[in-house]
Phi, psi and omega in degrees: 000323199284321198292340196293315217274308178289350193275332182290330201252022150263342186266356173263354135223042141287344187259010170242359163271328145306356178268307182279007157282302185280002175267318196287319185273340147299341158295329179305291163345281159303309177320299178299358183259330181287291205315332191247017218350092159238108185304330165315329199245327214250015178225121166310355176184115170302140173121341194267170179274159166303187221239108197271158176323289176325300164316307212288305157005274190279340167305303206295329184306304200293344155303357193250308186312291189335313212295293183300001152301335188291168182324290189304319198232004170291334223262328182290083174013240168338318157312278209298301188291338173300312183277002170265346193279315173336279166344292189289318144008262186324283164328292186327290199282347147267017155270290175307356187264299203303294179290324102040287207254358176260007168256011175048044169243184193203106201255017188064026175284338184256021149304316164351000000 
């Protein structure tokens, strides 16, 4: 039973630093398709419209959180605070994206 239990919660978190690995580099991605403007890089699947910067932005943040969230390394001052400083980013700038369209103003966030 003891053994079942380290085995799950090694394998959930391994699949949530792939998870925060695979956020940060699509962010990654976009950035570098906006920066060298390659439209290929600057959309998550080709075919799709592009990706804005801010957004590629808040993927790597919320990939950073994720990574530093994790157990082994949440225990750590300064990690739990990057990620919650992260969080909150994130949060900010899809609250303020939100009020944007619900207020018909344009507050210049995909402008960035």
């Amino acid at each position: 039973m003891q053994h079942d239990r380290r085995s799950l919660k090694r394998l959930l978190s391994g699949v949530s630093s792939g998870a925060a690995l695979t956020s940060f580099g699509i962010g990654c991605q976009v950035l570098v398709g906006w920066w060298f403007d390659i439209p290929a890089l600057k959309s998550v699947s080709p075919g799709l419209i592009s990706t804005k910067a801010v957004t590629a932005l808040c993927f790597m943040l919320i990939g950073l959180s994720g990574w530093l969230s994790q157990e082994h390394r949440a225990q750590i001052r300064v990690a739990r605070y990057g990620a919650w400083g992260g969080g909150f980013v994130v949060a900010s700038l899809g609250l303020l994206t939100l009020a944007e369209y619900a207020f018909g103003r344009s507050l210049g966030i995909d402008q960035l």
